[in-house]
Residue, then its C-alpha position, 0 to 999 in steps of 0.5 A: x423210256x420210250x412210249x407210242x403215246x400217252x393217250x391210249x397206252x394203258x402203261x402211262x401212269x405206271x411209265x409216269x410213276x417210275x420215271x418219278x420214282x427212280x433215283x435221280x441221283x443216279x438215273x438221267x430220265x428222258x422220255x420219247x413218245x410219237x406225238x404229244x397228244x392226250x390230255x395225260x402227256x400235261x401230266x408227264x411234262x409236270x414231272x420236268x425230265x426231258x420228252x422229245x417227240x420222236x417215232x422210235x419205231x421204223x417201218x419194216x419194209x422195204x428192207x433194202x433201205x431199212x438201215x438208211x431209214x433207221x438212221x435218225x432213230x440211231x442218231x438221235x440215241x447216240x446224240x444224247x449218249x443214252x445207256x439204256x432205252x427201255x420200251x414200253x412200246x406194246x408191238x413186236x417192233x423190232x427196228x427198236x432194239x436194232x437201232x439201240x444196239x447200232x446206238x450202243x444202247x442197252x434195249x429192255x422192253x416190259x412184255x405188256x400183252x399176251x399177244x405172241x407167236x409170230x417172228x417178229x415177236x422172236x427177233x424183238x425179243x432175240x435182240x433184247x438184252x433184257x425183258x421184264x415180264x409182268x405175270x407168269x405165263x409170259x415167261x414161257x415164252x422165252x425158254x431160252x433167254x436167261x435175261x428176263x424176270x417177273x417184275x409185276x407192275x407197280x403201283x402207288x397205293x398211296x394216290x390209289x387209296x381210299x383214304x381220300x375219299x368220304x366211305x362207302x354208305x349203304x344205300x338204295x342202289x347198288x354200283x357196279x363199276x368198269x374201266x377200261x379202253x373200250x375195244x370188243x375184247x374187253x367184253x363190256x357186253x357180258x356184263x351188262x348181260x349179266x346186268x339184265x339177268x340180275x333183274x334188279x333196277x336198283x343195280x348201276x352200271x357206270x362205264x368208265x372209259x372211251x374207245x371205239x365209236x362202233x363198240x361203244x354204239x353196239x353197247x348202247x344198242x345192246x343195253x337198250x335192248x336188254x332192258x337195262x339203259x337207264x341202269x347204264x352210264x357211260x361216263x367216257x374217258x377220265x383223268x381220274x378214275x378214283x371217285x367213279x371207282x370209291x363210290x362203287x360196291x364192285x368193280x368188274x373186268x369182263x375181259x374175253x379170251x382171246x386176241x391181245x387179252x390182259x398182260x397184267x390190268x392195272x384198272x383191276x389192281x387200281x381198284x383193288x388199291x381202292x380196297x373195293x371189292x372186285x371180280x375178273x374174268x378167269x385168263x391170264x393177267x387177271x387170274x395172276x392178279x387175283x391168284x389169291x382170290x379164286x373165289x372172285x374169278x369168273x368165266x371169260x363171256x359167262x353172263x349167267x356165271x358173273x351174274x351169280x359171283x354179282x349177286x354174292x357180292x350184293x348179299x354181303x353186308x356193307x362191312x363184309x364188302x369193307x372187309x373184302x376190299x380191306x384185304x384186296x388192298x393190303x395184297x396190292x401193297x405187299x405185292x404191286x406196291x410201286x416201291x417194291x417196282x422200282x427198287x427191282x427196276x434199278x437193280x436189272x438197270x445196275x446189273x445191264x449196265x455193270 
């Protein structure tokens, strides 16, 4: 498996989790990442599969001398005799699947993003020999490869449950929730927008999560500017999300519709494994997520909107809102359990390598 870093890539937990969960008595797991860096990768050492710290990817140009600069990538996959390599990789890199196949590997890569369209994408996906999806948009982007299938990803709802920590009390204030890598397309700023329409100051915002210096100082400048900085925390970036997210009322993922969107946002499916009630932004990802929920969808950039489906959500009793994260976790278990993941994964592996 390989993976550009365990710092920023939204997909560590879930490359963590299936690397842990495969059968060991019949899968060999190694790992490969650029560097070593994030205070995650202490958590994938935990798992004691072999992790080399190696650059998979191979800059495109010059051309002339790509094949020469490839080279220590195809080495390194034929020392080691691997069967298959399967990316998780977020680009339209395609100097990965090239070197697999002059290894003699079988490459599969998961489609993480919804970012498509240019030849680069093409040739990556066109070298393939399998490509897993995660929602149901991106199969369309592949008309004419037979080897690919939805497999949604997993997630272990028994480490995500709220059986571990104390229930959710009515009190004073009511806690709104995020989580995410703080980058202007996950639209942060609509919801603390919303916030302000609310005009309640005994609603919270917490902030979880870290990202750009720039995008998080505009947030500052624009919850100050708003009204709402003391209703606003930015707590930064955390190894473990599940207090912030079990004593919060809602969990929100404002996402915008644009640029690299959503392919399948695990921190909504967290929460939702958290059985706390949530609400999205209506786009590809959370909308296939949530495509059961409609009623918990929302406009994409719709401040006076996410603050009217806010407001719904603060009128429900403390056991309504029990209720409603109640069957959000049930559908993470029949949907996005991690068992389910990996029994799909290991069957594509057979069928590549039979």
């Amino acid at each position: 498996m390989t993976i550009p870093n365990f710092e920023t890539a939204g997909s560590k937990k879930v490359l963590f989790d299936l690397a842990n969960g495969l059968d060991k008595e019949e899968f060999d797991v190694s790992i490969a990442c650029d560097h070593n860096k994030g205070a995650f990768f202490q958590e994938i050492e935990k798992l004691g599969l072999p992790i080399f710290i190696i650059k998979t990817t191979t800059a495109y140009r010059p051309y002339f001398s790509l094949a020469r600069r490839m080279q220590p990538v195809v080495g390194f996959l034929k020392k080691h005799k691997f069967d298959i390599v399967h990316s998780w990789h977020w680009s339209s890199d395609w100097t990965e699947p090239l070197a697999a196949r002059r290894a003699g590997a079988k490459f599969v890569y998961t489609k993480k993003a919804m970012s498509w369209g240019n030849k680069h994408w093409k040739i990556r996906s066109y070298l393939a020999h399998f490509i897993f999806t995660i929602n149901e948009e991106m199969r369309s982007y592949f008309p004419n490869k037979k080897n690919q299938e939805l497999v949604p990803l997993g997630i272990n709802t028994h480490y995500y449950s709220p059986d571990h920590f104390p229930s959710k009390t009515k009190g004073r204030s009511f806690e709104i929730v995020t989580v995410a890598n703080l980058v202007p397309v996950k639209g942060i700023e609509v919801l603390i927008k919303a916030l302000a329409l609310i005009n309640d100051d005994t609603v919270r915002l917490k902030i979880v999560g870290g990202g750009d210096p720039d995008y998080i100082a505009s947030l500052k400048t624009l919850s100050k500017g708003q009204g709402v900085m003391d209703q606003v925390a930015f707590l930064g970036k955390q190894m473990d999300v599940r207090p912030f997210i079990a004593r919060s009322d809602v969990y929100v993922i404002p996402t915008l519709n644009e640029g690299r969107k959503e392919g399948m946002p695990m921190a909504l499916v967290e929460a939702m494994s958290m059985g706390v009630p949530v609400l999205g932004s209506d786009i590809s990802g959370i909308n296939f997520v949530l495509k059961d929920f409609p009623y918990l969808l929302f406009s994409p950039a719709a401040e006076s909107e996410l603050a009217k489906r806010l407001q719904e959500i603060m009128a429900l009793e403390v056991a309504e809102r029990k209720a409603l994260g109640n069957r959000l976790r049930n559908y993470c278990n029949d949907h996005f359990a991690m068992e389910q993941f990996i029994e799909n994964t290991e069957r594509i592996y057979k069928n590549l390598v039979h």
